[in-house]
C-alpha positions as CSV (number, residue, x, y, z in Angstrom):
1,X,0.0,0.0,0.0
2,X,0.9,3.6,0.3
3,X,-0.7,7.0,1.7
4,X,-2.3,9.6,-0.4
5,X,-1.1,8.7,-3.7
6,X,-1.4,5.3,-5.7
7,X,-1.3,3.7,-8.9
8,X,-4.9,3.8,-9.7
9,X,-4.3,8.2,-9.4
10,X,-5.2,10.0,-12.6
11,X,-3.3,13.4,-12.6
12,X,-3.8,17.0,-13.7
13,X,-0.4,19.5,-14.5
14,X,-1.7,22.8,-13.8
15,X,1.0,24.7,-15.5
16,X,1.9,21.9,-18.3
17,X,2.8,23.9,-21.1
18,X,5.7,26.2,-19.4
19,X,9.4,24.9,-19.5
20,X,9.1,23.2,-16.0
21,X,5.7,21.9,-16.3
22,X,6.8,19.6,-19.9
23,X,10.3,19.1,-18.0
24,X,8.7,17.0,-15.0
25,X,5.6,15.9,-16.9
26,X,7.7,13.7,-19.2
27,X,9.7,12.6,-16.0
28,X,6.3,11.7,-14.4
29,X,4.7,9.8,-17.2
30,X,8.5,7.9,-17.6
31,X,7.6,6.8,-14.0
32,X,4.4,5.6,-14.5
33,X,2.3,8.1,-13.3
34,X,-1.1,8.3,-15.2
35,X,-1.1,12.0,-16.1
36,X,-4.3,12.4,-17.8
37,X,-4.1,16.3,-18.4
38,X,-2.5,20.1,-18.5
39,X,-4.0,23.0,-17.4
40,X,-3.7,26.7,-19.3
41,X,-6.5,28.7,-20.0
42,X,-4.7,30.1,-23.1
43,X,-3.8,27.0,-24.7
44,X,-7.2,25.0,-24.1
45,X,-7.8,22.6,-26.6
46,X,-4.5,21.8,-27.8
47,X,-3.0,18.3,-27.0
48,X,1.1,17.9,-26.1
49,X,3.1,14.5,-27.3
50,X,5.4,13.0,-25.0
51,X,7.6,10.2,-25.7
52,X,7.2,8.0,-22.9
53,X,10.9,5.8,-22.3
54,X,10.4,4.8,-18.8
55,X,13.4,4.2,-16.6
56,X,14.8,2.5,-13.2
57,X,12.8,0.3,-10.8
58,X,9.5,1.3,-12.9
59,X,10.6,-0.4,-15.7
60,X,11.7,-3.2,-14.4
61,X,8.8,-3.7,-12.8
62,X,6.6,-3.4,-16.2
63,X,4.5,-0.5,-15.4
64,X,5.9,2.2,-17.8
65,X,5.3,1.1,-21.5
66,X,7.8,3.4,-24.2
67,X,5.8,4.9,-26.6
68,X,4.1,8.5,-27.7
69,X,1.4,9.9,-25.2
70,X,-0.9,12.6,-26.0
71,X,-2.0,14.9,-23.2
72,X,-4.5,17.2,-24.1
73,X,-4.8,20.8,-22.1
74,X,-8.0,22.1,-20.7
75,X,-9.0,25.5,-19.7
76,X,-10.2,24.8,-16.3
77,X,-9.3,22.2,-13.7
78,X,-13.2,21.5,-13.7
79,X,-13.2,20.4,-17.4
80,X,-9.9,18.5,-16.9
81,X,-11.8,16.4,-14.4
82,X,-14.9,16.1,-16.0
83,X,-12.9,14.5,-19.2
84,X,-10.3,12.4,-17.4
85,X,-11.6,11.4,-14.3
86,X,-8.6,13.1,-12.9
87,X,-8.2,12.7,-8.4
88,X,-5.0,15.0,-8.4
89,X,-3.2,17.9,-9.4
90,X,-0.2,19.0,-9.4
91,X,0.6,22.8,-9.7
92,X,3.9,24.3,-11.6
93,X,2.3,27.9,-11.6
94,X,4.4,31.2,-11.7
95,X,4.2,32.5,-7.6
96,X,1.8,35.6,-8.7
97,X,-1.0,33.3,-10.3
98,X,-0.4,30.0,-8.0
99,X,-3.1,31.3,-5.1
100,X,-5.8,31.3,-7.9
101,X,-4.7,27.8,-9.6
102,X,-4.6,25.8,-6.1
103,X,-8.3,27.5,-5.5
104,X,-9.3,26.4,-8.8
105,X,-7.9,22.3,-7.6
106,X,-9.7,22.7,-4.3
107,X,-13.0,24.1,-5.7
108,X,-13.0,21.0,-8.3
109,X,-13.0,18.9,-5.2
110,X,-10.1,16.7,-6.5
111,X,-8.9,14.2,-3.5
112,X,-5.3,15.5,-3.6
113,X,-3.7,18.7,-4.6
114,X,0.1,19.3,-5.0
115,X,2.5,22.5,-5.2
116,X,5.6,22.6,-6.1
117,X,5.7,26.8,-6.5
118,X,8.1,27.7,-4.7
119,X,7.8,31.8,-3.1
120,X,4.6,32.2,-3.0
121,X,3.4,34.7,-0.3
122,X,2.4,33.6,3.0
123,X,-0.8,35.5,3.0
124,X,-1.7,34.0,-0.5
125,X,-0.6,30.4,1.3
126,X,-2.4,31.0,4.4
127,X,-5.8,31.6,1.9
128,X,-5.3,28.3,-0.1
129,X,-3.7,26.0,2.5
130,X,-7.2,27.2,5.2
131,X,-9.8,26.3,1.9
132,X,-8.3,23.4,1.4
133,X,-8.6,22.5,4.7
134,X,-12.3,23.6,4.8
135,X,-12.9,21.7,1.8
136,X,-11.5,18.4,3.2
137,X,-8.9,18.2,0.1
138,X,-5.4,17.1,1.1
139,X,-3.2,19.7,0.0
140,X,0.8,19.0,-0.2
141,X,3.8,21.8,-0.3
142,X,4.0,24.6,-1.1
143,X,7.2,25.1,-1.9
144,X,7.4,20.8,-2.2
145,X,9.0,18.4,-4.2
146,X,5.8,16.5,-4.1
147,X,5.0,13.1,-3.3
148,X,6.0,9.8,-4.3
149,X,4.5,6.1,-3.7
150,X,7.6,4.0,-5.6
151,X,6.5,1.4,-8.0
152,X,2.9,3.5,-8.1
153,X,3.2,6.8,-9.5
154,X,5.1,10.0,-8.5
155,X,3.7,13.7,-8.2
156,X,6.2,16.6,-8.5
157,X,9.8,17.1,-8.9
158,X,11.5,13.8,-7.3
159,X,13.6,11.6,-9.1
160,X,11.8,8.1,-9.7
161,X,14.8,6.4,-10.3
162,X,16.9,6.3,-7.2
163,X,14.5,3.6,-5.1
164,X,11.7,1.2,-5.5
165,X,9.3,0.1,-3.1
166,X,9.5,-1.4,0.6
167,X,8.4,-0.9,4.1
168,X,10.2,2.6,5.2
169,X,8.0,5.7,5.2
170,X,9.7,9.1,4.7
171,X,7.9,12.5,5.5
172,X,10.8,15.5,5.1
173,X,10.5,19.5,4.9
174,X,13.6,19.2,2.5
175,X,13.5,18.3,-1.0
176,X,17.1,17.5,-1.3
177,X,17.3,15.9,2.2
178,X,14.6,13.7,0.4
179,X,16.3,12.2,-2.1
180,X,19.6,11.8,-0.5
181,X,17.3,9.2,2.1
182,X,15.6,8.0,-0.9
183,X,18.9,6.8,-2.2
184,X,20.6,6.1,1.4
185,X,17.7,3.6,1.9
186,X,17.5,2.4,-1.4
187,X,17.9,-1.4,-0.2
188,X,14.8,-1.3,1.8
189,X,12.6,1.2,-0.6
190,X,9.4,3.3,0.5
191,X,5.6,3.1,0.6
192,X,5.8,6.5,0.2
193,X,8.4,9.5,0.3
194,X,6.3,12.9,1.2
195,X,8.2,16.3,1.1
196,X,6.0,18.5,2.5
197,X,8.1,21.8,2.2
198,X,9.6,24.4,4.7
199,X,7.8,27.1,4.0
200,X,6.0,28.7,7.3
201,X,2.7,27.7,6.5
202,X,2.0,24.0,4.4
203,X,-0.8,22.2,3.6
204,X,0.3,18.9,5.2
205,X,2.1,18.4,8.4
206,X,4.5,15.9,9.6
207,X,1.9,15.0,12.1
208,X,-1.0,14.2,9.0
209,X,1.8,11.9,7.4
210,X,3.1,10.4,10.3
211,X,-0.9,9.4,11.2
212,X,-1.0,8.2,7.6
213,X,2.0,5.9,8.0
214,X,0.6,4.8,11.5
215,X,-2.2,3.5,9.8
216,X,-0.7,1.9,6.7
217,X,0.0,-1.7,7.3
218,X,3.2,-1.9,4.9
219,X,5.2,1.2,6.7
220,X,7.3,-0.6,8.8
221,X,9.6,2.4,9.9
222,X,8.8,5.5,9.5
223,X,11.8,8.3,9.1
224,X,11.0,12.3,9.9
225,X,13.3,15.1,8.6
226,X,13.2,18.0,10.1
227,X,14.7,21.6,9.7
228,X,15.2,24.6,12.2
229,X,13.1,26.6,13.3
230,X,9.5,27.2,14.7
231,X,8.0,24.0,16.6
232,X,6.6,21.4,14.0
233,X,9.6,18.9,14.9
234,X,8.5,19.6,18.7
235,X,4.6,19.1,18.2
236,X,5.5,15.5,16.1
237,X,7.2,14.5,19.1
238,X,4.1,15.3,21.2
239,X,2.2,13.1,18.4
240,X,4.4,10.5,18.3
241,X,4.4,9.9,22.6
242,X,0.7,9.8,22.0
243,X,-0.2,8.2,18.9
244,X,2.8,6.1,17.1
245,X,3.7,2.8,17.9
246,X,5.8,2.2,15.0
247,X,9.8,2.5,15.3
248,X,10.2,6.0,14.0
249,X,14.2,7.6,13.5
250,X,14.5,11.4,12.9
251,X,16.6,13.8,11.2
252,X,17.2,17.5,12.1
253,X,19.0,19.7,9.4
254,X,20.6,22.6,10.7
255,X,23.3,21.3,13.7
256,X,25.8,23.9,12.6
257,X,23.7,26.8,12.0
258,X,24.8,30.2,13.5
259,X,22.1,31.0,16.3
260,X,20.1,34.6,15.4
261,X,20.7,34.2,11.7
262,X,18.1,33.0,8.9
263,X,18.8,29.5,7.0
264,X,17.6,28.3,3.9
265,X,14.3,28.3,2.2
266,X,12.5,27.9,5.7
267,X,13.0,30.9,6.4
268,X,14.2,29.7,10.0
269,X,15.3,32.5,12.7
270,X,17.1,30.6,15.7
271,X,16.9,32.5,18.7
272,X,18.3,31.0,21.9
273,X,17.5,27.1,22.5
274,X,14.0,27.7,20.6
275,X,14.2,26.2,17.3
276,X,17.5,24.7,17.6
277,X,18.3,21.3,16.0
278,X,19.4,20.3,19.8
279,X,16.5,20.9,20.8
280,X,14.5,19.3,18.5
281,X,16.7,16.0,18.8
282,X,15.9,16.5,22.6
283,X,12.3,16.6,22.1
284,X,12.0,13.4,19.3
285,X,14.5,11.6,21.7
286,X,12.5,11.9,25.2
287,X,9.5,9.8,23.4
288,X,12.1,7.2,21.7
289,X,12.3,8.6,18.0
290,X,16.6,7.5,17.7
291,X,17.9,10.9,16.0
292,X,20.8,10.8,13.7
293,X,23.4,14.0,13.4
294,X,24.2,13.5,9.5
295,X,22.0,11.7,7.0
296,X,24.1,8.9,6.3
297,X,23.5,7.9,10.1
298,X,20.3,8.4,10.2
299,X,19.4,6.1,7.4
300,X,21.6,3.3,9.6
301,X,19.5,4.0,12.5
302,X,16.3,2.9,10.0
303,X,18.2,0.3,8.5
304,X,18.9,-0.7,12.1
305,X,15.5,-0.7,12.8
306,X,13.8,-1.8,10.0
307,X,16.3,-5.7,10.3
308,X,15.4,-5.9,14.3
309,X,11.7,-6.1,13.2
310,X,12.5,-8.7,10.5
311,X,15.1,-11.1,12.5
């Protein structure tokens, strides 16, 4: 299994037609995701070829098939649906027009609802990510690589080609970060690898995902990354005491950051011991989430984990 994204998920690219729209639309479909249809108001009723070649664990496992692939663009996410039977989008829109394109997925009641815009502002975030909410449509990023359920189909920006699937679940704020475990785990694969994004305000929390994976039978393990700043590393913890039974192992980028200075796309002002990656190891480690200090050890810590449930 795997959590908010599967095989059977037909998928809208709002934003198809621009330079990284056709870029990661051709390296969806060569992963196997279904993507049914584009998105752009000015180019409505045009269709776009791709040459579908398929590559890594997907092909191997037969669901990509090489050939051509026509994708024909809509001029609302409403008609793209109503065509395709489309459940997600996906949205490569320009930061001054994204606000209106995520309203437009929500409104269109698709079950899922991806952004990959990065520097959108906050205000125009806090609007989308609260109607989204309202709406009951799960809404992931902004500011995201996206989502991707290995061996299934893959949403966004992150390479398809560097795992396959198993029994670790991943839920990160960094994109990079994301991959790297992706790869570093590689020998036990994923249900599902989720960047959520480090922006201030995101539509999905590591607390959603880490219910998610609770409730998947297949996660096994679960791994967190985390980042600096503000408290969501702190409430997960709180979550986890509460709610998680499964081994979880966490990550915290940021050990050697300067305190009072901003880092990286989070945007993340340390000040004192708030916010600190010490004190968001402290926090995952009093309720028995084993923290890592680089990566590498981390994904040894899951590995470690994941061969004491199978011995």
């Amino acid at each position: 299994m795997a959590i908010f994204l599967t095989e059977t998920d037909r998928v809208i690219v709002q934003g198809m037609t621009g330079s990284e729209g056709m870029k990661h639309t051709q390296r969806m479909l060569d992963s196997g995701t279904k993507v049914v249809a584009g998105v752009n108001p000015r180019k409505a009723g045009v269709s776009v070829q791709f040459d579908v070649v398929g590559y890594g664990p997907m092909e191997d496992m037969g669901l990509v098939e090489s050939g051509s692939v026509d994708v024909p663009v809509f001029g609302t996410v409403a008609e793209a649906k109503e065509a395709t039977g489309a459940t997600v989008s996906v949205v490569f829109v320009p930061p001054a027009f994204a606000k209106g394109a995520v309203i437009e997925a929500i409104d269109a009641n698709l079950d899922l609802v991806v952004v990959i815009t990065e520097g959108i502002p906050v205000a125009d975030s806090v609007a989308f990510v609260t109607h989204a909410l309202e709406k009951g449509v799960r809404l992931i990023g902004p500011n995201c690589p996206g989502i991707i359920s290995p061996g299934k189909s893959n949403v966004g920006i992150t390479p398809a080609d560097i795992t396959g699937p198993g029994g670790i679940g991943l839920v990160s704020k960094s994109g990079t970060l994301t991959y790297q475990m992706m790869y570093e785990l590689s020998d036990i694969g994923f249900t599902t690898c989720i960047g959520i994004g480090g922006d201030p305000v995101v539509g999905t929390t590591h607390i959603d995902a880490l219910k998610a994976f609770q409730e998947d039978p297949d996660t096994e393990v679960i791994v967190l990354i985390g980042e600096i700043g503000g408290d969501a590393e702190e409430r997960a913890a709180d979550y986890i005491a509460a709610n998680v039974t499964k081994p979880v192992v966490g990550y915290v980028a940021g050990f050697t950051a300067p305190e009072g200075k901003t880092m990286g796309h989070a945007g993340a002002i340390v000040s004192g011991s708030s916010g600190t990656a010490e004190a968001k190891k402290e926090a995952l480690e009093a309720v028995g989430v084993a923290v890592g200090r680089t990566p590498s050890q981390t994904a040894d810590l899951a590995r470690a984990a994941y061969r004491e449930i199978h011995q």
